[in-house]
Structures are given as C-alpha cells and as structure tokens.
N, C-alpha and C positions, 0 to 999 in steps of 0.2 A: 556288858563287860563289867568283872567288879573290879571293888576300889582295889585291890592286894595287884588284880593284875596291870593296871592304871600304874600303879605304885612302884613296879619290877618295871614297866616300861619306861620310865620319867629316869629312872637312873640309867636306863641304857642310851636313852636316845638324846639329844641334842633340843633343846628348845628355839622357836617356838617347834612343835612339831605336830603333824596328822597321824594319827590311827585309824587305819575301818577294820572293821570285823566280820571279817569276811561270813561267817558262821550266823551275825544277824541279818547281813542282807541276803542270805540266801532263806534265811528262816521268813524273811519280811514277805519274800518272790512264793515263798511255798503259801504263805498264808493268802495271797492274794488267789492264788491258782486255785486252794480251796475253796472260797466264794464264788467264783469267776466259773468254775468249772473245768474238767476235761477238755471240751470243743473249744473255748476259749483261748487263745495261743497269746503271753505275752513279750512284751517288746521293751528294751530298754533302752530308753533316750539318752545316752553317753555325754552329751553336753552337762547333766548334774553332776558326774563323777566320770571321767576318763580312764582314772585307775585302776579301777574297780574290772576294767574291759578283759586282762587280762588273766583275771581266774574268775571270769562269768559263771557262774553255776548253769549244768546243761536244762537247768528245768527253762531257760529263758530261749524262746522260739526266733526272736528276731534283734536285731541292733539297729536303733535308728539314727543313721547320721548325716549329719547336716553342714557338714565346712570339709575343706579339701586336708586342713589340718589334723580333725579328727579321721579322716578317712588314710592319712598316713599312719595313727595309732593303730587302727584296726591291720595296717600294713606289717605294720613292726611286732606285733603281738602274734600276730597267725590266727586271726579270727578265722571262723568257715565265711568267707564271703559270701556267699547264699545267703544267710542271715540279715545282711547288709539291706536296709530299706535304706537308699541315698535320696534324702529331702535336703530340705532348706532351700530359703527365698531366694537367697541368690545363687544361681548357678549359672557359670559361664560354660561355653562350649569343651575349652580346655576341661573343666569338673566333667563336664558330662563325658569327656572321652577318656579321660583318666578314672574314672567309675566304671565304665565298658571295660578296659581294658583290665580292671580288678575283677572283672565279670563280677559285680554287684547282681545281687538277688532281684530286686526293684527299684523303681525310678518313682521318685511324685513327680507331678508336674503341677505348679503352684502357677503358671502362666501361660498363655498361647507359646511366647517364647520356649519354653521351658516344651512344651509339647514339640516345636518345629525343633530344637537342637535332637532333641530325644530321637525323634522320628527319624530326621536326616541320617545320623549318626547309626542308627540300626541301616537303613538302607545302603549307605556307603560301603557297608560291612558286612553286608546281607546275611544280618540277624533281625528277630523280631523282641523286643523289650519288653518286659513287663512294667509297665505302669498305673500308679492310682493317680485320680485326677483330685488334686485335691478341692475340698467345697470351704468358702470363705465363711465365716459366721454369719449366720444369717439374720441376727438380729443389728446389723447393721457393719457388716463387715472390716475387713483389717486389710494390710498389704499382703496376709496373707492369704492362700488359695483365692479361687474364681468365684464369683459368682455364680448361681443354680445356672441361670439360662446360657452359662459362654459353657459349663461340664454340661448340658443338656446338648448343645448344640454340638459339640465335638463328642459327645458320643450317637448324636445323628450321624454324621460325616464319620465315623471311625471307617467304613471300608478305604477311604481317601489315605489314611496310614499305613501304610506298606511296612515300616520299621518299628510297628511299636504294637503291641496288645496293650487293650482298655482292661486291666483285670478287675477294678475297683472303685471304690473309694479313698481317701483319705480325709480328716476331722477331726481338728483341734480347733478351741477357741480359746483356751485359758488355763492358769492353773489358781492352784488354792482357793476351790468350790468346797465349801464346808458344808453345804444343803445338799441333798441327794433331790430337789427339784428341778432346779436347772439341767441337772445332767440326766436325768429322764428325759426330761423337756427334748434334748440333743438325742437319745437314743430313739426317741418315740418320731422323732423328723429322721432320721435315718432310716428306720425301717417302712416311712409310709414313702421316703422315696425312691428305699430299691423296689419299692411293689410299682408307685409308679412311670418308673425306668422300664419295668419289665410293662407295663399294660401299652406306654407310648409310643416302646420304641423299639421292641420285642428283644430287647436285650440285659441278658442276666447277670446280674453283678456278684459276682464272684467273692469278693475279698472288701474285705472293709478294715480299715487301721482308724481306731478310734483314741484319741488320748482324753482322760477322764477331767485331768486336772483336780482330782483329789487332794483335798487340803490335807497338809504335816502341819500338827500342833506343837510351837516349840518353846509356848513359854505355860502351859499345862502341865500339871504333873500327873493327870492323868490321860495323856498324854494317846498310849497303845489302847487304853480302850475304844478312846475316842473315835481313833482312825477307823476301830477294829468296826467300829458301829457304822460309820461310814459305806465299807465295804461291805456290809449284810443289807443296807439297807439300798443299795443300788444293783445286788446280786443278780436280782431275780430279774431285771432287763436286759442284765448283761446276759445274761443264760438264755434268755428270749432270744434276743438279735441275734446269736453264734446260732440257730436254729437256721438262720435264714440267710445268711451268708456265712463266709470262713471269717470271722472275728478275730482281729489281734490286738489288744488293748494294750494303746502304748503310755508311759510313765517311766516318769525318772528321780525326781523329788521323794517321790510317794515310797520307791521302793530302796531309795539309797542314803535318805536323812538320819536313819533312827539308828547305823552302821558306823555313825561316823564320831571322833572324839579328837578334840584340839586341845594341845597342852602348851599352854604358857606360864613364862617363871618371871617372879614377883622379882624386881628389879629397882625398887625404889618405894620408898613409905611416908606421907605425911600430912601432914592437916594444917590446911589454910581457910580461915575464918571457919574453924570449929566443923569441915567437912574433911571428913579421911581419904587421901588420893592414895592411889598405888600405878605405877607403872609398869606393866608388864612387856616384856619382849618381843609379846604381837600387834596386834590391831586388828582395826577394820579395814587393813590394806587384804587379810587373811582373813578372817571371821566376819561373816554378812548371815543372818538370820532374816528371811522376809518380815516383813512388819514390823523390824527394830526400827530405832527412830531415837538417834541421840542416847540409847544406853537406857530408854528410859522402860522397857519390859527387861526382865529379869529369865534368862534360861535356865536348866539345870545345870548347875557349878558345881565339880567333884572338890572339896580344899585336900590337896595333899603335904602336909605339915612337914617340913624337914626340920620339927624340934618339938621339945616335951613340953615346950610350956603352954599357960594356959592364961589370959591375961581379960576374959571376957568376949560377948557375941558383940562388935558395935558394925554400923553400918558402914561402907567402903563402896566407894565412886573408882569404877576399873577404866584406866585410861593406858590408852597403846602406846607405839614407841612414836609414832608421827607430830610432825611440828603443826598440828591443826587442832581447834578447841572440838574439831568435831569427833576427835579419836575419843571418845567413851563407848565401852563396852558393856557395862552396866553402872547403874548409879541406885545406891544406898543398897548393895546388897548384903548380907550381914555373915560374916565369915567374924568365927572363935581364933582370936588373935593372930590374924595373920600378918604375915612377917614374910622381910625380905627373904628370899631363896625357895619359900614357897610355891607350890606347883600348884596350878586351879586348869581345872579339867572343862571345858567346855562343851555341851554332851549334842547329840543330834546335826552332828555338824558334817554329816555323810557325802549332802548335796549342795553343791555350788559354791560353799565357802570357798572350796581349792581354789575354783576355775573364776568365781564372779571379782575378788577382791582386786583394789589398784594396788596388784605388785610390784609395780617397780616406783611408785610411790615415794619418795625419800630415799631410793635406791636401797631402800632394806634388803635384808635379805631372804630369797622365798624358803618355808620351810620347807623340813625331812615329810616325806612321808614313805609313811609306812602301811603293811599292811597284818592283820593278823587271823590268824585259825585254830583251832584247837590241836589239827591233827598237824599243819605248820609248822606251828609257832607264831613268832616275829619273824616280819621279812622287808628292809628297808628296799624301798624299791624306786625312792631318789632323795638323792643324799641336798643337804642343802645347799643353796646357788645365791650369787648373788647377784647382781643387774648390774651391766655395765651398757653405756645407753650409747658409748663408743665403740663396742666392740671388739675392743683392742685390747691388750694385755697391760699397757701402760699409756697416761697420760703425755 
C-alpha cells in the first residue's frame, strides 16, 4: 500500500486504527500457491487474523479453526463450512457437537479424548466424520497432538470406530522456521511414515495438513525477498509429498503479516535526560511483532507529517498510551521532525497484532479496523470499542 493511500486513510479513520489490504494477502496466498503447486491445497489458520475470514480469496482451499469463538465468526460470516478443518487442543464435547452440527468439513483429534467425543458423537447421529489424527513433534513432543505409537495404535483399531473415518494426518510443530532444514527434516518424516502406515498396517493415508511454520521477517527491509526465498527453497518437498497424499499446507502468520498496516497519532513530544519520548495513542496493548523485546528492533515506520516543517532527522523512543515502562514500541528510531498530531504507520502488522495484544489493558480503547481493495475501496468493518470489565452501561 503507498504512502498517498496511508495518507487519504489517516484522515478518514479514527486513530489508533488497522488497515489490511485485502489485494496483498491475496497476492501473498497466490505466490505461495505458485511454489507449492497445483496439487497442493492451502489453508488458513484464522487465529493470525479473523477479519480477513470474511473476504477470503477463493484460491484458499480450507480454514483452520480452533476455539468455539472463532467457529462462531465463520458463523456470522457464511463461510462454506466444508472448508472448516475444526482443531485445537481443547475440545469439549459441547465444541465437538456444535462443529457437527455446523457439519464442519473435518475433525483433528489431538487426543484419545478428542477421538472418543468425535467418534461417540458420529455414532449417536449415525454419521461417519472425517478425521486427521494429529502426530505431536517428535523431537520431543508438546500438549499438542499424540505421540507416533497411541496415532499407530488407533489406526490399528480404526475398524473399532463406527463414527469417524481415519482420513489423515495432521503436523504442526512451530512457527517462524527461517531455515528450510528443519522443515524438510518434517516433510521427509512425514512421507517415510505414510509409506510406513501403508507397509504395517495396509492402510492408506489419504490427506495430510501440514503447517510449515515459515518465518515473516519484520524488522528486514528486505523483507518479501526474503520470505520469497524461503518458499523456493522448500518448494520442491512440498510438491514431493502432495504426490503422495492430498497435501494441504496450512499458515497464518506467513500469509496475512505483509497485509497488514497500524496507524497511530503522535499525542505528546519530549526529552527527558537528552532522550526524545513521544506518546502515541496505541501500544503494545495493539502492536505485538514476534521478536520485539522492549522496542529495542526497529519495523518499518511510514511518518505521515501533518505539517510543512522540517526541523531535522534525530532519533525518538515511541512509547504507547499504557501506565507501564514496558509500553515502548520502538526506541532511537529516527523520524525528520516529528511532531504532535503526526501519523506513523506501522507496516506488516497483518497477523496477530489484532488478536494477541492485552486489550483491555488500562481499559483503553480497541481500535477501528478496517479493511481495503482496489476494486472496494475502504471498508470499516468495526468501529472502535471500548472495554468495560462491568458490563454495564453505568458505574
């Protein structure tokens, strides 16, 4: 997005506010598809960005979701629920039958639990489920999915499930993998264990949802090549493995970071022991970048001036509106005179800023967001809110 259109939104909208653009995360999803391939089907994990759910671009084959919360967005939006891969670690019986009854696409099963509601649940209803089982990292495993031998074992026993089909797998261990070794490492154990699943057990695994955990570079300026190199260089495994099962490579970070632009307004200016503070009208209750740490990495910053002057480049320590020494957003970054009322654009802020920050934090208020397209425009698509931890109209 350029600065002119940055610059027409700042005067329309409301600070602090979000922008995505709709036009780059769909540009971000086509460039992936062209590495990835054809046979490749991918999937968008909704937890980095929510809002984004409701002008999905058709090139994306599946939504992966994981809380009873997001699965009411997909409610309210009119997703194709077919789409719908319903994971995450916890699931209660209620999820599981409020997912049935959205007739969700597929089920993980991240537990034996997770396999007996699924299963019950199809049999009481006498339907049969699609489920991937999911497999825990196996370099030494998480709370999340199983261990090799309890998915070995329950796809021994699969006739025993009368309510649910084995279609798969499911495999994730992590995100922001900047080496293309590791995630070999993961694809190359993946396909020596659908070969052997099929030589042990004489049963053929169908579907495989793999997430890459592909690193977003966000304080690079060179930034899109970076990724871009990423993705060529794990191509040719990906194209491998969709050979050998139905492949759906799932990511959320990866495809909805470089879409995203936070604009906050300069609300205060000054220098205490020879350091230049400014105050702006967000924070880190709204702006979280992985690997920031106290303000002390530097992202791309748009300065949008609302004045002619010009008073030199010195360096400025950006602190949010929260009563904590920990609210800095960057420190010594070097912006040409800026000045109260000014706008500073915070760029790649696509994925998780929205949804990770502590928003009700000092009971601020959460921003506007919005969304934008070429063919669109602007489309505010929630207006700002502010926390009330009573719930009440009045105290």
């Amino acid at each position: 997005m350029n600065e002119q259109l940055l610059r027409e939104f700042s005067a329309q909208l409301a600070t602090p506010s979000y922008v995505f653009d709709l036009d780059e995360f769909e540009k971000r999803a086509k460039l992936v598809k062209h590495y990835f391939g054809e046979k490749t089907g991918i999937c968008f994990s909704i937890k980095a960005n929510p809002f984004l759910l409701g002008r999905l671009p058709d090139i994306f084959d599946k939504i992966e979701v994981c809380s009873p919360g997001e699965l009411t967005i997909c409610e309210k939006t009119g997703v194709d629920t077919k789409k719908i891969i319903f994971s995450g670690v916890n699931k209660t019986l209620k999820d599981v039958q409020r997912a049935a009854d959205d007739e969700v696409g597929t089920f993980t099963a991240e537990s034996l639990l997770h396999v007996d509601m699924i299963n019950g649940e199809g049999v009481k209803r006498g339907k049969v489920y699609p489920v991937l089982l999911r497999v825990t990292d196996v370099k030494g495993g998480s709370q999340f999915g199983m261990e090799e031998k309890t998915v070995l074992n329950i796809i021994e026993n699969r006739d025993s499930y009368k309510g649910m089909e084995i279609v798969g797998l499911h495999y994730f261990t992590g995100t922001q993998k900047k080496k293309a070794k590791p995630i070999i490492r993961e694809l190359d154990y993946l396909a020596d264990l659908v070969d052997r699943i099929k030589a042990e057990y004489g049963f053929t695994v169908n579907r495989l949802e793999y997430g890459t955990g592909l690193a977003v570079d966000y304080f690079d300026d060179n930034a899109d090549a970076l990724e871009e190199e990423r993705l060529a260089s794990i191509s040719g495994k990906i194209q491998e493995l969709s050979e050998k099962a139905e492949l759906t490579v799932e990511m959320g970070r990866f495809f909805a970071a470089p879409c995203g632009y936070y604009l906050t307004k300069v609300i205060d200016a000054k220098t205490n022991y020879d350091i230049n503070y400014v105050v702006v009208d967000g924070g880190l209750n709204q702006l979280k970048y992985d690997g920031q740490l106290q303000g002390m990495q530097i992202p791309r910053i748009i300065h949008l001036k609302n004045h002619d002057s010009e008073s030199g480049v010195k360096p400025w320590t950006l602190c949010g509106s929260l009563c904590t020494t920990a609210d800095v957003l960057a420190r010594a970054a070097e912006f040409d005179s800026l000045e109260i009322g000014d706008i500073l654009v915070f760029c790649r802020t696509g994925a998780y800023s929205v949804t990770e920050g502590m928003a009700v934090f000092l009971s601020r208020e959460m921003p506007v967001v919005s969304v934008y397209s070429e063919k669109e425009g602007l489309t505010v698509i929630r207006d700002m809110l502010y926390s009330d931890v009573f719930n009440t109209p009045a105290l």
